[in-house]
C-alpha positions as CSV (number, residue, x, y, z in Angstrom):
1,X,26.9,-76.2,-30.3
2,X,28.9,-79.2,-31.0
3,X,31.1,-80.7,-28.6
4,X,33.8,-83.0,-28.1
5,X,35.1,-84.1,-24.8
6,X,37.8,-86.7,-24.8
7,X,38.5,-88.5,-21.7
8,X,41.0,-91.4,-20.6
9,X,44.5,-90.8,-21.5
10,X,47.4,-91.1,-19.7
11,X,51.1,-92.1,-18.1
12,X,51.5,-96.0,-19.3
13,X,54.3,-98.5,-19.9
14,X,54.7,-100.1,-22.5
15,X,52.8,-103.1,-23.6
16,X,49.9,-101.6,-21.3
17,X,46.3,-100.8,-21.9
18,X,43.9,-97.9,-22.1
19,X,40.3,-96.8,-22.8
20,X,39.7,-93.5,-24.4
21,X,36.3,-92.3,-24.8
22,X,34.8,-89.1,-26.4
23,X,31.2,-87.9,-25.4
24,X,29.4,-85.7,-27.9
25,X,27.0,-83.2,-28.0
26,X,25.1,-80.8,-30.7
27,X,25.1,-82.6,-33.3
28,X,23.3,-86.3,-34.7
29,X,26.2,-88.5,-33.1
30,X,24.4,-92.1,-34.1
31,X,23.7,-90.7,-37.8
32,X,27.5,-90.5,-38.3
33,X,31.0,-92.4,-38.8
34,X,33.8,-91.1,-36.2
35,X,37.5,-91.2,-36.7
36,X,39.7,-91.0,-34.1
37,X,42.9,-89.2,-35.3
38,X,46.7,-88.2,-32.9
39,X,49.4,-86.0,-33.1
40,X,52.7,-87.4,-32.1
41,X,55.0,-84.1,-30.4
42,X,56.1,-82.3,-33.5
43,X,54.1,-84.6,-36.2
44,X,50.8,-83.5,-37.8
45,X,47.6,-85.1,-37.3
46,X,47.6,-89.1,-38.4
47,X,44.3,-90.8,-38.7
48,X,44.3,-93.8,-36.7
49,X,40.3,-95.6,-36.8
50,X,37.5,-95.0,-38.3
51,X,33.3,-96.2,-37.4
52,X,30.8,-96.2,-39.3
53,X,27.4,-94.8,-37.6
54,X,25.6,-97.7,-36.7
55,X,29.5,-100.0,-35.5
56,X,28.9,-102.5,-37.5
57,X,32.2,-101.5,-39.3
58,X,35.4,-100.1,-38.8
59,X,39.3,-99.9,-40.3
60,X,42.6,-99.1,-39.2
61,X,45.8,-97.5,-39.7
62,X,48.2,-99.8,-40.0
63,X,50.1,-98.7,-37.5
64,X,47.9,-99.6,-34.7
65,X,46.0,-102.4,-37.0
66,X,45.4,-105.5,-34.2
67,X,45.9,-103.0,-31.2
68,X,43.6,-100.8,-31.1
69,X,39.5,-101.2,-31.0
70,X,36.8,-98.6,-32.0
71,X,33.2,-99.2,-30.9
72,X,30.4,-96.8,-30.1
73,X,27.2,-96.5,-28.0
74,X,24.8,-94.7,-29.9
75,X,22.7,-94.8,-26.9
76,X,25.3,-92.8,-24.7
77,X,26.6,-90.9,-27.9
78,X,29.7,-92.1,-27.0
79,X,32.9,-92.8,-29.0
80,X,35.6,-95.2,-27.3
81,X,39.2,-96.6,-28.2
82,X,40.2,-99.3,-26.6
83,X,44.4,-99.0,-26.6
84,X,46.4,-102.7,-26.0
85,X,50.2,-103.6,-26.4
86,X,50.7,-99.6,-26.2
87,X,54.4,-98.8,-27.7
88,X,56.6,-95.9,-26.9
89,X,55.8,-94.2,-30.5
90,X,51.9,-94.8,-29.5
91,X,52.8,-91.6,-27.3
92,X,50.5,-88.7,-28.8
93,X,47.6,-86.3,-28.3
94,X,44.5,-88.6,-28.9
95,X,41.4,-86.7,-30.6
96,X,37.5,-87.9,-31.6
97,X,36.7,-86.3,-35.1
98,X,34.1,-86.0,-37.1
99,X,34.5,-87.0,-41.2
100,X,31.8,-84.8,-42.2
101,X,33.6,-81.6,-40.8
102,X,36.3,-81.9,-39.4
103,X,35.3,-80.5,-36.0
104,X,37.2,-82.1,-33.2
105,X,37.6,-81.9,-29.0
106,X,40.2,-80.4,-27.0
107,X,41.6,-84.3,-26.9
108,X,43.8,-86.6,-24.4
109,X,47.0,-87.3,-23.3
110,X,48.4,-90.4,-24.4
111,X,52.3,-91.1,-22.8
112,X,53.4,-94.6,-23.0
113,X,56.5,-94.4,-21.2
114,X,58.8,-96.8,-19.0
């Protein structure tokens, strides 16, 4: 069974920092690329970052391009976003996807509030 669990979020102000992580299960985590995606309170889903499986690459959305950080740990199948110079309109559900399918966790609370 494949599985999902995002971890991390939370109640920030603005300008501050946060480490989300997603552990997964059921599936070959280090023979994939992850994307983390949000969904802003009554938007759709937005893709936000994207790894490929082995970290030696990853791209953006504009939109958080120079904030935000992917990485992985292959060894810990593990997915992390590091979150700096968080902004009110960062505020959003934060989910760990996989390309391939599509499948997703149950994600984390992001609120960047002051």
């Amino acid at each position: 069974e494949v599985q999902l669990v995002e971890s991390g979020g939370g109640l920030v102000q603005p300008g501050g920092s946060l480490r989300l992580s997603c552990a997964a299960s059921g599936f070959g985590f280090s023979g994939e690329g992850m994307n983390w995606v949000g969904q802003a309170p009554g938007k759709g889903l937005e893709w936000l970052s994207n790894i490929n499986s082995g970290g030696g690459r990853s791209t953006y959305a504009d939109s958080v391009k120079g904030r935000f950080t992917i990485s992985r740990d292959n060894a810990k199948n593990t997915l992390y976003l590091q979150l700096n110079n968080l902004k009110i309109e960062d505020t959003a559900m934060y989910y760990c996807s996989r390309p391939a399918t599509s499948d997703r966790g149950q994600g984390t609370q992001v609120t960047v509030s002051s």
